[in-house]
C-alpha positions in Angstrom: 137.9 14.0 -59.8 136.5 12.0 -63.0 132.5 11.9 -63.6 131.0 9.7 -61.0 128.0 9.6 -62.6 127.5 7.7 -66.2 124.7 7.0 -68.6 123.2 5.0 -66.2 123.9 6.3 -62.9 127.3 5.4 -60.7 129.0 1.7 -61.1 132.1 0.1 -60.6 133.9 -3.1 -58.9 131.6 -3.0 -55.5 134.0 -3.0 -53.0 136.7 -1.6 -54.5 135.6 1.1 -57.0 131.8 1.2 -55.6 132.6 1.3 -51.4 130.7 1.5 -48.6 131.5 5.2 -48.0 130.8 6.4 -51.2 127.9 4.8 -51.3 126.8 6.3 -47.6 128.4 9.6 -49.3 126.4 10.2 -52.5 123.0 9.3 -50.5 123.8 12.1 -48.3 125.0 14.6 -51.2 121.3 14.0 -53.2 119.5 14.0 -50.0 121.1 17.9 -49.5 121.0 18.8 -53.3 117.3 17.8 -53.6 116.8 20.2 -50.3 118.7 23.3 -52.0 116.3 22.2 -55.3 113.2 22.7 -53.2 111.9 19.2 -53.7 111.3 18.3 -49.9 109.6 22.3 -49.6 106.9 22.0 -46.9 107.1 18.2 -46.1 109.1 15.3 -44.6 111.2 13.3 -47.7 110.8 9.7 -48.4 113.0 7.6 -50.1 112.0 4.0 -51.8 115.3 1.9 -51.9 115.5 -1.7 -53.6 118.3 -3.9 -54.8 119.2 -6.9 -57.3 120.3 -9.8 -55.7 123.8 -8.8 -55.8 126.2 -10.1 -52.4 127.6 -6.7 -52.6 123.8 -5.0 -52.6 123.4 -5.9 -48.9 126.1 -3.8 -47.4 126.0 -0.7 -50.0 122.1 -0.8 -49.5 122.3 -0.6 -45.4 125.3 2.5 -46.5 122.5 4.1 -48.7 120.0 3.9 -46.2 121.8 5.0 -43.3 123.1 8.2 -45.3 119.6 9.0 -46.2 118.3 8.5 -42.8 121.3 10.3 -41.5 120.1 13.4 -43.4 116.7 13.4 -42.0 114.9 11.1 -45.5 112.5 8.6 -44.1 113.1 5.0 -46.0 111.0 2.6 -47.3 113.0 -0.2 -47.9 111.4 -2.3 -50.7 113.9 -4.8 -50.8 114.6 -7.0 -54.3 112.8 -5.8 -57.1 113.6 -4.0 -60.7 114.9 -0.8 -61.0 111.8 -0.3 -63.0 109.6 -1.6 -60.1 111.6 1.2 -57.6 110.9 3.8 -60.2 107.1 3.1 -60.4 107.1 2.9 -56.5 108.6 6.4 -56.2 105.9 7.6 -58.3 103.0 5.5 -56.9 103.9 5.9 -53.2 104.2 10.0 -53.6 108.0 9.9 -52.9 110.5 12.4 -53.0 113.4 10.0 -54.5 114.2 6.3 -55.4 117.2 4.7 -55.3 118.4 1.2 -57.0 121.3 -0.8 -56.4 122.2 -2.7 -59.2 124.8 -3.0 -62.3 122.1 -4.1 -64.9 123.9 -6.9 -67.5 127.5 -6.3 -65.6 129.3 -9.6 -64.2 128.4 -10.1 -60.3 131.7 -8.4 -58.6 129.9 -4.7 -60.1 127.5 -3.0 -58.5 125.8 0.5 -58.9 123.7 3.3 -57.6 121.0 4.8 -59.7 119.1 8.0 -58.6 115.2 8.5 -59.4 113.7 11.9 -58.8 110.1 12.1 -57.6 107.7 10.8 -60.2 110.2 7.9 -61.0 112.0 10.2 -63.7 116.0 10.0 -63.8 117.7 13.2 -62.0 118.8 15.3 -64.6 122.2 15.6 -65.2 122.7 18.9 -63.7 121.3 17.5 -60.6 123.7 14.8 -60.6 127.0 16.8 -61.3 125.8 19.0 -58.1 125.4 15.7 -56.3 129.3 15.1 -57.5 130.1 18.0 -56.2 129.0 18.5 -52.7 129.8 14.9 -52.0 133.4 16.0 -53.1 133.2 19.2 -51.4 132.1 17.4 -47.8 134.8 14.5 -48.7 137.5 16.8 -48.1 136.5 18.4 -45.1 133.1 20.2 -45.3 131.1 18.9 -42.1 127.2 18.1 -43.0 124.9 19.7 -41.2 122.8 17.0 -39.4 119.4 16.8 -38.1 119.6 15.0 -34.5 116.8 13.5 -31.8 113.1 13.5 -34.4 114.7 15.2 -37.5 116.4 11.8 -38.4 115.1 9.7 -40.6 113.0 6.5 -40.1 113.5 3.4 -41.9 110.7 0.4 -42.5 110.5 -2.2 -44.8 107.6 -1.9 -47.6 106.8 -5.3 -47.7 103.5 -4.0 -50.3 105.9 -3.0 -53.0 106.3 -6.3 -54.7 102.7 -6.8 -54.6 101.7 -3.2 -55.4 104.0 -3.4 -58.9 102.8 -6.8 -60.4 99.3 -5.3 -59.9 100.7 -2.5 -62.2 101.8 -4.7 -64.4 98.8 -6.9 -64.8 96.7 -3.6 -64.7 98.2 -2.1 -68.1 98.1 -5.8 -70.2 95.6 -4.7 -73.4 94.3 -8.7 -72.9 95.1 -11.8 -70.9 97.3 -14.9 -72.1 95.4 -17.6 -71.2 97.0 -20.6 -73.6 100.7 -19.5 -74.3 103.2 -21.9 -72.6 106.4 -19.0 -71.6 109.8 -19.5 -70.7 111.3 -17.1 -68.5 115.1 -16.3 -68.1 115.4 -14.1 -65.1 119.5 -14.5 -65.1 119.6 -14.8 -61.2 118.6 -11.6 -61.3 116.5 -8.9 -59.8 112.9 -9.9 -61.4 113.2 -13.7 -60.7 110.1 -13.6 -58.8 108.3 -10.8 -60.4 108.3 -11.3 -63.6 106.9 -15.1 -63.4 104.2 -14.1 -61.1 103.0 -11.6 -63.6 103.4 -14.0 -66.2 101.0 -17.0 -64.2 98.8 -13.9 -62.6 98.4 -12.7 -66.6 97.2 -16.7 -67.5 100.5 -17.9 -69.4 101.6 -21.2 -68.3 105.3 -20.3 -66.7 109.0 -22.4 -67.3 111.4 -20.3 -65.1 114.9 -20.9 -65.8 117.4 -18.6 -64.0 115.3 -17.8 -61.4 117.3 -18.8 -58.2 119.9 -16.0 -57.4 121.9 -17.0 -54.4 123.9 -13.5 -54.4 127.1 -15.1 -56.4 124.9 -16.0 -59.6 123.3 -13.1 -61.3 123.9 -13.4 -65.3 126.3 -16.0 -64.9 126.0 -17.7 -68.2 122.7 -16.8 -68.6 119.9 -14.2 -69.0 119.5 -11.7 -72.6 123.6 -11.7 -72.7 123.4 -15.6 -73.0 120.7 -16.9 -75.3 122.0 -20.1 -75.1 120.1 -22.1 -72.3 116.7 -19.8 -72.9 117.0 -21.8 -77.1 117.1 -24.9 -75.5 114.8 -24.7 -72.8 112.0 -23.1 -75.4 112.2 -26.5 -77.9 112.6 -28.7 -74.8 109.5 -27.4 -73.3 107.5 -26.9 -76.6 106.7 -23.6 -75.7 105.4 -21.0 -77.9 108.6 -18.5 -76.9 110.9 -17.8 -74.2 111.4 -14.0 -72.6 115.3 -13.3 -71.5 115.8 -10.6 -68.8 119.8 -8.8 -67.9 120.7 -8.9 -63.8 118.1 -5.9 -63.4 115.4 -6.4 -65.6 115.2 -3.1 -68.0 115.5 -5.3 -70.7 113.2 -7.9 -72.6 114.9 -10.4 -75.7 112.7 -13.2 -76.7 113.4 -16.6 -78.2 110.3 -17.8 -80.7 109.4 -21.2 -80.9 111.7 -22.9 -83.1 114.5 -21.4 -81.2 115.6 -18.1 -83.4 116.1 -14.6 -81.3 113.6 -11.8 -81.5 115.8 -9.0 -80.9 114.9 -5.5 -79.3 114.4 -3.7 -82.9 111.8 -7.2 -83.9 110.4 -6.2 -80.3 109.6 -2.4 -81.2 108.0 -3.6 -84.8 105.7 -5.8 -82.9 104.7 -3.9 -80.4 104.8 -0.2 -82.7 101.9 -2.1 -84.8 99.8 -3.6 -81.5 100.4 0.0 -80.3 98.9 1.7 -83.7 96.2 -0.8 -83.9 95.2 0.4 -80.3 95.2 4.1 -81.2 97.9 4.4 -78.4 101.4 5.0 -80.7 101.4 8.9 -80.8 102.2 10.2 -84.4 102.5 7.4 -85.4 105.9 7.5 -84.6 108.8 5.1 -83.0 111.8 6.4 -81.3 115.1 4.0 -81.5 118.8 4.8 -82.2 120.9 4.6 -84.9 122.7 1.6 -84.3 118.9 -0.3 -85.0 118.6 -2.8 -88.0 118.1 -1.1 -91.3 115.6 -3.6 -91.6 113.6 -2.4 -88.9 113.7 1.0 -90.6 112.6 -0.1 -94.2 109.9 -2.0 -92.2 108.4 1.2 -90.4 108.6 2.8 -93.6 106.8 0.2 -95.4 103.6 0.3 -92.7 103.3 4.0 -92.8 105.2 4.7 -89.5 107.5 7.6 -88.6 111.5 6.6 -87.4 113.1 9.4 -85.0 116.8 8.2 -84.2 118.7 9.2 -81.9 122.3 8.6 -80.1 123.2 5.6 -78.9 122.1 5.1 -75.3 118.2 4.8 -73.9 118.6 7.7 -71.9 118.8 9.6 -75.2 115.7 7.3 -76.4 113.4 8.9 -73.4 114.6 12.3 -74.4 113.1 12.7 -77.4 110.2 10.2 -76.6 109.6 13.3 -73.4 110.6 16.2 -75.9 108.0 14.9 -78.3 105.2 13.2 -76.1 106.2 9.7 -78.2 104.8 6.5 -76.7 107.0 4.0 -77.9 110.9 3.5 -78.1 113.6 1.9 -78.2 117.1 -0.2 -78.5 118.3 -3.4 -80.4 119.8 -4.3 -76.8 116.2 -5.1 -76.1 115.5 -1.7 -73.9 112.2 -0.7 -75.1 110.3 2.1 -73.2 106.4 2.0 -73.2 106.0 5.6 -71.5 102.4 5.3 -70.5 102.9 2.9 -68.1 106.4 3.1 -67.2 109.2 6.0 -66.7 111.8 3.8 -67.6 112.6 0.6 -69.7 111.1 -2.2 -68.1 111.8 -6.0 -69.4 108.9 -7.7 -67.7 106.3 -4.7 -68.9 107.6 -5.4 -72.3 108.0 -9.1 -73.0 104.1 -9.0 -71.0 102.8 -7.0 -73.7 105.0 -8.9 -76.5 103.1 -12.2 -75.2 99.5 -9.9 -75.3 100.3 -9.4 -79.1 100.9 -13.1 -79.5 97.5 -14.2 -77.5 95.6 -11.8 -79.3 96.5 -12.2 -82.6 96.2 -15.8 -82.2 99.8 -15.8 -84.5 103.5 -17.0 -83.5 105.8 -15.1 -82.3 108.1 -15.8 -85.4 105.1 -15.2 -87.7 104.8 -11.5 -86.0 108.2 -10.6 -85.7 108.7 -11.6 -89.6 106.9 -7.8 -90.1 111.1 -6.9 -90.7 114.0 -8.6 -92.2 116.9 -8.4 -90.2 120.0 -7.0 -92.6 122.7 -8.6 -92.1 125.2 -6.5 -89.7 129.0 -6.0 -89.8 130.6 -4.6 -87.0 134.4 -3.5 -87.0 136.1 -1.7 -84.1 139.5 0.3 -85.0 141.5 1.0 -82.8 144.9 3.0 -82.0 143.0 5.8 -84.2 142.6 9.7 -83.8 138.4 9.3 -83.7 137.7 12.5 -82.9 139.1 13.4 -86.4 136.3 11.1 -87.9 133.6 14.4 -89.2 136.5 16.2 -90.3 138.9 13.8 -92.3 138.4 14.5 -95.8 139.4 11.3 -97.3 137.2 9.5 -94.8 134.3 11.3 -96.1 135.3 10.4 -99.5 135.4 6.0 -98.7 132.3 6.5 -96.9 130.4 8.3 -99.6 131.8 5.0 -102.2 130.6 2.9 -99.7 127.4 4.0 -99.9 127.0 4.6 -103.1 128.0 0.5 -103.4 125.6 -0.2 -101.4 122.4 2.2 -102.4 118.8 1.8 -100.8 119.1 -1.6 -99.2 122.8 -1.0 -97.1 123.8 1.1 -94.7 127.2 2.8 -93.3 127.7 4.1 -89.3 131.1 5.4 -88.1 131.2 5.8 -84.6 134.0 6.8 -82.4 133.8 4.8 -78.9 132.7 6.8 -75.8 135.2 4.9 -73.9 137.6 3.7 -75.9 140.7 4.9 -78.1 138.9 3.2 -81.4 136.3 3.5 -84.0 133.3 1.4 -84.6 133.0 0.6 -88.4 129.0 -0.5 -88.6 127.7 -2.2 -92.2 124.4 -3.6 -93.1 123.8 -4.9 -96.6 121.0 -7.4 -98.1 124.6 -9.4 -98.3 126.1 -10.5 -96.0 129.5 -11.6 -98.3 128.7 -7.4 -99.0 128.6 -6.2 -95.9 131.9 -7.9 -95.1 133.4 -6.5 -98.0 132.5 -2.8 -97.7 133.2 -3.0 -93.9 136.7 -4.4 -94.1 137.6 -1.4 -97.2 136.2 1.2 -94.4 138.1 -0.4 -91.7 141.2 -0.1 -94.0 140.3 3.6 -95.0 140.1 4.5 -91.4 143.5 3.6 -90.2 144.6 5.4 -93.3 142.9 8.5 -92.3 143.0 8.9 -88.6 146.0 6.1 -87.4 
């Protein structure tokens, strides 16, 4: 059996790839793993369980619940909220484990199932490939040993958990916003009522556009994938800027007021400066990947900040941000981690404290965001190539070390061989963009020489 479990938890075509069974399955398989691991030692477990708005999230969340309750975990049932929003429950509410159904930015057909150990923390991977494996080993015949009469578990709705997170959120705001006009772009999705009543509850006067998921709807055409409709909704409203939130609401892009997107990297510079200026950013330092701008690096650079990279992914983002004890980090994609106030990235915590930046500074958001200059970006994807000879090939080393010496101080070059994919990613950024098209296109050409 292939890896269940990816970067961010299990997801696939609901239905089809993602079924009922499975879904009753793996619930079982952590609720037995996390009794081998100790974590229900002494006590009764609880489980928190939410969803996005997701058709397919009603029957795989009544699967989930009855596996955990089948295994003797009591369930709180919190219904439609963020997965940040189950990860802060988990924590809050002394929980044993969380569990989110959703398939963040995915089309609506997907779904997924994302674990949360206690304290809102992901499981760590070893915990996950043991869940893999007794849910395998019970698939094919194994019985589960099951508690009967009082040893199952109960299941209630926690109708307090919606209330109980935008209190959080409004809690951990430096300052209110009393005078921005916001538009929201919830994309149907799972934050559609949370995130504007934290908004209104904070003092900003609130636009909502996607923010009427009927099941069938989440990120259809709109939401931090689609930019579009958020552009036009900010100039028609005259509003100082617009948030955008994906289908489950870990991520925050912003639109300023003449219409121009504030990407995830603009995001981090903003808030890495509010965050220093508050004696909060610890060492001074920022943690985002290596696929961010090089302008967002020259920028750190030039305000006296430190830049730790890391792998593309957020998951890889929090580990270095928990290895080091760093406050702040982050992705282009808009997932930006503030891990003082949440375990996770959160979109509403972030575009919250983007819009406390703005209010307190009195400044635009276009004005605060201009602390970098975006490089422009080339991306090139190769495919039908061997890319796990890309460290090793010799005269690929060789057209990357020209292209970089073409390029010098102000360009950069990333070769990446796709996770998924049979290809490699050719990344350029130059103060050109005629440049940048230039040197990408030679190592696009080099690369099929050396590795196709």
């Amino acid at each position: 059996m292939g890896r269940l479990f990816g970067t961010d938890g299990v997801r696939g075509v609901a239905n089809a790839d993602l079924t009922a069974e499975l879904a009753l399955g793996l619930s079982v398989a952590a609720a037995h793993v996390l009794a081998e691991a100790g974590t229900f030692a002494g006590h009764r477990p609880t489980a928190v369980v939410g969803r996005d708005p997701r058709a397919s999230g009603e029957f795989l969340e009544a699967a989930v619940v009855a596996g955990l309750a089948s295994a003797g975990v009591d369930v709180l049932r919190v219904g439609v909220l963020p997965p940040p929003a189950v990860a802060y429950l988990t924590g809050a509410l002394g929980a044993d484990l969380g569990v989110m159904l959703s398939a963040s930015h995915n089309a609506m057909p997907d779904n997924g199932i994302k674990f949360f150990a206690r304290g809102g923390h992901k499981l760590a991977d070893e915990l996950e490939d043991r869940i893999e494996t007794v849910y395998e080993q019970h698939r094919t015949g194994a019985p589960w040993e099951r508690p009967t009469g009082a040893g199952v578990g109960r299941v209630s709705d926690y109708d307090e958990g919606f209330e109980k997170y935008v209190a959080h959120l409004i809690s951990v705001l430096p300052n209110r916003l009393d005078g921005l006009k916001v538009v929201l772009d919830e994309a149907h999705g799972a934050a559609s009522h949370v995130s504007p009543e934290a908004f209104a509850r904070a003092g900003a006067e609130v636009v909502t556009i996607g923010g009427e998921p009927d099941g069938l709807n989440i990120n259809d055409g709109c939401g931090s994938t689609h930019l579009g409709l958020l552009k036009a909704a900010v100039l028609e409203h005259g509003a100082d800027f617009g948030i955008a939130h994906d289908g489950d609401a870990d991520r925050c892009l912003a639109v300023d007021g003449a219409g121009e997107e504030v990407d995830g990297d603009q995001i981090l510079a903003v808030l890495a400066l509010a965050m220093r200026e508050a004696g909060t950013l610890r060492g001074d330092t920022v943690v985002a990947t290596v696929m961010s701008n090089l302008g967002f690096k020259l920028a750190m650079e030039r305000e006296g900040l430190q830049l730790v990279q890391t792998a593309v992914g957020d998951r890889y983002v929090l580990e270095a941000m928990k290895a080091e004890g760093y406050a702040l980090g982050g992705e282009q994609s808009g997932h930006v981690i503030v891990l003082d106030h949440a375990t996770t990235g959160d979109g509403t915590l972030t575009g919250l404290m983007l819009a406390a930046r703005v209010a307190a500074t009195g400044r635009s958001l276009a004005e605060l965001a201009g602390v970098m200059r975006r490089l422009p970006q080339v991306l090139i994807n190769v495919p039908d190539v061997d890319k796990s000879r890309v460290k090793t090939s010799a005269e690929l080393a060789t057209a990357v070390a020209e292209a970089e010496r073409e390029l010098g101080a102000t360009g950069r070059v990333l070769l990446r061989p796709s996770g998924t994919e049979p290809l490699v990613r050719v990344m350029v950024e130059a103060a050109d963009i005629e440049q940048a098209r230039s040197v990408a296109g030679s190592l696009a050409d080099a690369v099929k020489s050396a590795l196709g």
